[in-house]
N, C-alpha and C positions, 0 to 999 in steps of 0.2 A: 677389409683391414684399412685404419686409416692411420696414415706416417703426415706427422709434421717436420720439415726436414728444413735444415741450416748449412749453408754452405760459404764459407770467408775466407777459401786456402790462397785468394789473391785480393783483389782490387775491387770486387762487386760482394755488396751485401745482399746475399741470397735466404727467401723463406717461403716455402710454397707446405700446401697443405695436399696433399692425393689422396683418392681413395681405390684400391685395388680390388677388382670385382672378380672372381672365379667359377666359369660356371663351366659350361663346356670349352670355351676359350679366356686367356687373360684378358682383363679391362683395364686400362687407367683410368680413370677421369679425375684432373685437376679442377679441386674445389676452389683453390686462389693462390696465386702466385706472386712476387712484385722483385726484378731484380735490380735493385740501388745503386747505379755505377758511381765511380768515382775518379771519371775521367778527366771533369773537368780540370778536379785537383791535381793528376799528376801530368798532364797535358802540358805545362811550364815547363817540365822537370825534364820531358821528353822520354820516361819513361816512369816505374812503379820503384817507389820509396816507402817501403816495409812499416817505417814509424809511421807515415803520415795512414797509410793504408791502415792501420791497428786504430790510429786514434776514429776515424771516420766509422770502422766499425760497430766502437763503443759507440758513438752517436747515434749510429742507425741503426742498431738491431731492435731497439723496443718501437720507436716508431713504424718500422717494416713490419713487426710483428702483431703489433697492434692493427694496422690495417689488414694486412694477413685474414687476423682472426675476423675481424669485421664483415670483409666481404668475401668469408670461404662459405658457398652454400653448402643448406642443407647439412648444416652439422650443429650439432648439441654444444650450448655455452654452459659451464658451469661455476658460480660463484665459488669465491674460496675463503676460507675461514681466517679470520686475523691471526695475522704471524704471530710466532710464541716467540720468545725472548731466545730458546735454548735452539728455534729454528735460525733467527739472525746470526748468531753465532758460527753456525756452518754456513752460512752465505757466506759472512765474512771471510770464512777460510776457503770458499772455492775461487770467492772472486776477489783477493787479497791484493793481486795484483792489477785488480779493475776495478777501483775503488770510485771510477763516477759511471760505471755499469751499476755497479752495487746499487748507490743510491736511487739511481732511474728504476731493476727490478724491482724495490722496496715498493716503490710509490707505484708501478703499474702493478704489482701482485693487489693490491691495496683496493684499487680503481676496476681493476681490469677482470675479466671470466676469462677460464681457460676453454679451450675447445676440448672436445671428447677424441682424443685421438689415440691408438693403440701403443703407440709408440713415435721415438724421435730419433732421427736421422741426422747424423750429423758427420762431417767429410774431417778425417781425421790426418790425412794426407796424401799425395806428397804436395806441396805449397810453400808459403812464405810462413816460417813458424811464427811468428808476431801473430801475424793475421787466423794463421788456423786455432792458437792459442784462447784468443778472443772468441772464436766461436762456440768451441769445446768449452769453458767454461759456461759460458751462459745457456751451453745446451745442458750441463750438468748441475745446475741452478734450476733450470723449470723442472727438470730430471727428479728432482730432488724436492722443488714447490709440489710440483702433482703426482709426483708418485707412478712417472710411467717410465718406462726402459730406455734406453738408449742403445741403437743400431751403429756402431760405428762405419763409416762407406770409405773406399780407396775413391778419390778422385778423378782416376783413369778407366774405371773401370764404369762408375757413372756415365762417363763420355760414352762410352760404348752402349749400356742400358738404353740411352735415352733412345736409343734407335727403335723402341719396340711401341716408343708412343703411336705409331704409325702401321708396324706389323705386330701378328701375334706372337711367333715365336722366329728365336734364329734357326738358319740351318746349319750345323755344325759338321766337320771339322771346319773352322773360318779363320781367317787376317783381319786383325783390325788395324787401320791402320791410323794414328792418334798422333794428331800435327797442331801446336798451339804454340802460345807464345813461349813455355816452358821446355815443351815435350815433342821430340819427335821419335816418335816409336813402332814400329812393326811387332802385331803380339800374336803368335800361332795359337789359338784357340780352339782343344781339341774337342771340348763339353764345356756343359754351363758349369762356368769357377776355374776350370779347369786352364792356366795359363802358362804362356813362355815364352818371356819377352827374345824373339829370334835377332831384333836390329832396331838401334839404339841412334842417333846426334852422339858424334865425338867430343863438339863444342859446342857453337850455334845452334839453337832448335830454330826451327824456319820458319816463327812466330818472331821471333828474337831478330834474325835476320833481317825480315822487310821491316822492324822499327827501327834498325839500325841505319839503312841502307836510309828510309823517310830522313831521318835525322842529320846526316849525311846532305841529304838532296834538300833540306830545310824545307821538309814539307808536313814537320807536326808528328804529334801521337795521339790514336794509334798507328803505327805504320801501313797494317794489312789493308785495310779500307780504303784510305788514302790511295796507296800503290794502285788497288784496284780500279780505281776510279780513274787516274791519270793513264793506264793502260791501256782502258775501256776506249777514250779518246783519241787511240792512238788511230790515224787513218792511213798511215803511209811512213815504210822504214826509210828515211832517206840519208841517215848520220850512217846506217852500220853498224852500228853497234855490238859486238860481239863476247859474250861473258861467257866463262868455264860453267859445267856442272857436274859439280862436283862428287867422286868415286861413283858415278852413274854406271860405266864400265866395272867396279870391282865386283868378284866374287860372291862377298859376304850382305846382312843384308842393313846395312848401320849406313849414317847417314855425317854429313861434314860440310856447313853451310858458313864457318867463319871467312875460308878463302873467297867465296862470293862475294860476300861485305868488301873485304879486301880490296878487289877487283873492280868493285864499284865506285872505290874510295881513290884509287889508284886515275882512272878513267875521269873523277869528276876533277882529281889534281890540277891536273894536265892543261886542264879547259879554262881561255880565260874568265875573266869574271864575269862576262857580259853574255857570255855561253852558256855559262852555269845556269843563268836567268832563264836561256830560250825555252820554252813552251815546247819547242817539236823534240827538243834534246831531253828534257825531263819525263815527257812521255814515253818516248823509244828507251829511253833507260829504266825506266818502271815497269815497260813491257818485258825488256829484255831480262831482269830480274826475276820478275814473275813468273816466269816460262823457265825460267834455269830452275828455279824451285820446283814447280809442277812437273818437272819430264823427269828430276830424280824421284819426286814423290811419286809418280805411276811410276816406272821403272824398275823401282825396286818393289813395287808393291805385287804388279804383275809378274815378276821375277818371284817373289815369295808362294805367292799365291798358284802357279803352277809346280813349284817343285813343293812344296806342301798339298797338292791334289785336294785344294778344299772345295768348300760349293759356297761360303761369301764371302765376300769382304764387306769388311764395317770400319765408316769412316767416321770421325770423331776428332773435336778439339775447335777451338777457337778460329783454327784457320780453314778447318772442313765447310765456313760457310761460304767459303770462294767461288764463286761461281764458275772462273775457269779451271778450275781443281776440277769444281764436278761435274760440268759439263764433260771435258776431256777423259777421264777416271769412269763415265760412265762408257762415252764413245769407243775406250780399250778394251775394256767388260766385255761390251757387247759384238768386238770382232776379234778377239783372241779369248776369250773366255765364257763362250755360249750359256754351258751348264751351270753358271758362276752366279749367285742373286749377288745384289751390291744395295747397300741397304744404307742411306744417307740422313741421317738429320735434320728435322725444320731449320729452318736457318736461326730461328730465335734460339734455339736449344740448342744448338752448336758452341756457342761460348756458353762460359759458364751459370748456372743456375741452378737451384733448388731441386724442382723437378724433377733430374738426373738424381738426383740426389737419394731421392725419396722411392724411385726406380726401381733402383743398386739395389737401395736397405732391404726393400720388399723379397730379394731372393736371397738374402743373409739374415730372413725373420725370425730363424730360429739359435740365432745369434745373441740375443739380446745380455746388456750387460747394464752392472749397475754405474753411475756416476760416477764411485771411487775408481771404476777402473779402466778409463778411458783417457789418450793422454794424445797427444800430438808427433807424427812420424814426420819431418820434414820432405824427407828421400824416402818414403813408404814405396817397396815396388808391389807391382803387382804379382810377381810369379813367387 
């Protein structure tokens, strides 16, 4: 089966092509991928501004997908017949509100061969609605040019799939646990589909946090990366520094990273201006950040994960490409949780892309639905 999949619920214009092979075991193999960041643009802003993210996607979705189609091997091009007048017509009304998409599909259905692909995947949410808006239309526009189905995918649930690019299958009962710049979430996973989101962010998800906390310390967006990297440097605590972490001790299994921000903002106050500058001080504070996130993200994870008596955990989201995340999350695993698989993400595939995308679709194949009735969930959950 071959999914061409669209994914826009934030800041990257995502199109990759897969093809799913079933024999005695599941296959991926990714015929072509390309994901279009849009960093640069909101890098000034120090964080993602929804209009600007919407227009950048009209701009790149037919270029991405032109190249897409170009270099996906080993797949069948097919020419397509000039558009009819009563076909414009419904273009017009999908893409009414993307009226210089509209013009760009005209001219590439016109120029362009589609690829032979089973179906198309397209991430309905939860995201920025602008942005997922944009996608879903134009996946309901080729939907509708070529005559193949449309897969709708939960976003969160991709994050988790993409884990199998690397294994065959999961072991279930599992915790996924799904930490990005949006979402930080603990999901009891009893069987495949089968969800319950157990622990949730109060405020803060702790993607959201380190670009606050970057911003804060003027050190740019994205925050996570950054942070990382000023950590990484850290060779010796000699300031002290000591930050909360936050409901690490409660009960339940939901998460609360606003006071951290808080705390860091509090601490940079204090400090004169000349300190704010020092090198050893921005470090030990990035470290000390880092570490308050990471010991609630295992904490509660390894807390879930024993009193739910599962055999994985799956980690997932923009900020599972951390390395101190997964170093440490593996090093817990593997001396409190023997029996436990812990199943990690490429790092490329850990933020957002296509891929995932096309994953999801592949075990909701029998899902398919037509264009009219695919629409945009902002807050889509998954349980």
């Amino acid at each position: 089966m071959k999914i061409l999949a669209i994914e826009t619920s934030c800041d990257d214009t995502c199109i990759a092509i897969i093809e799913a092979q079933k024999n005695k075991e599941l296959d991926f193999n990714i015929l072509s991928e390309i994901v279009s960041s849009q960093i640069e643009i909101h890098k000034k802003w120090g964080g993602i501004w929804p209009t600007l993210a919407k227009r950048a996607h009209q701009k790149n979705l037919i270029p991405v997908l032109q190249t897409v189609i170009r270099k996906a091997k080993g797949i069948k091009k097919v020419s397509l017949k000039k558009i009819k007048k009563t076909q414009k017509q419904v273009l017009k009304k999908i893409l009414i509100k993307e009226p210089e998409l509209l013009n760009n599909i005209l001219e590439f259905v016109e120029k362009s061969k589609k690829p032979k692909v089973d179906a198309i995947a397209i991430t309905i949410g939860p995201g920025l609605e602008p942005c997922l808006w944009v996608g879903i239309n134009f996946a309901r526009a080729l939907s509708f040019l070529w005559n193949v189905p449309l897969i709708p995918v939960n976003h969160i649930e991709a994050h988790i799939y993409v884990n199998l690019l690397n294994n065959k299958k999961f072991r279930f009962p599992a915790i996924a646990l799904i930490v990005s710049g949006g979402h930080t979430q603990l999901i009891y996973i009893k069987k495949q589909k089968d969800y319950k989101i157990i622990g949730e962010t109060r405020d803060d998800a702790a993607g959201e946090c380190l670009d606050k906390i970057a911003r804060i310390l003027g050190l740019g967006y994205p925050g996570g990366p950054i942070i990382a990297k000023k950590a990484e440097k850290l060779k010796k605590k000699t300031i002290g520094i000591s930050l909360p972490r936050p409901m690490i001790y409660s009960k339940d299994y939901d998460f609360s990273f606003s006071g951290l921000k808080t705390a860091v903002l509090y601490d940079f106050k204090k400090r004169s201006s000349s300190f704010q500058k020092n090198k050893n001080y921005i470090r030990e504070m990035c470290f000390e950040a880092q570490q308050a996130i990471i010991d609630v993200l295992i904490k509660k994870t390894i807390k879930a994960a024993k009193d739910f008596r599962v055999k994985s955990i799956i980690l997932g989201g923009g900020v599972s490409a951390n390395k101190e995340l997964q170093n440490q999350l593996s090093k817990k695993v593997r001396e409190q949780l023997q029996d436990c698989a812990l199943y990690i993400p490429p790092v490329r595939y850990c933020t957002d892309n296509a891929v995932m995308t096309a994953i999801a679709a592949y075990f909701h194949r029998k899902e398919k639905k037509s264009w009219q009735k695919i629409k945009a969930i902002a807050n889509l959950k998954l349980d």
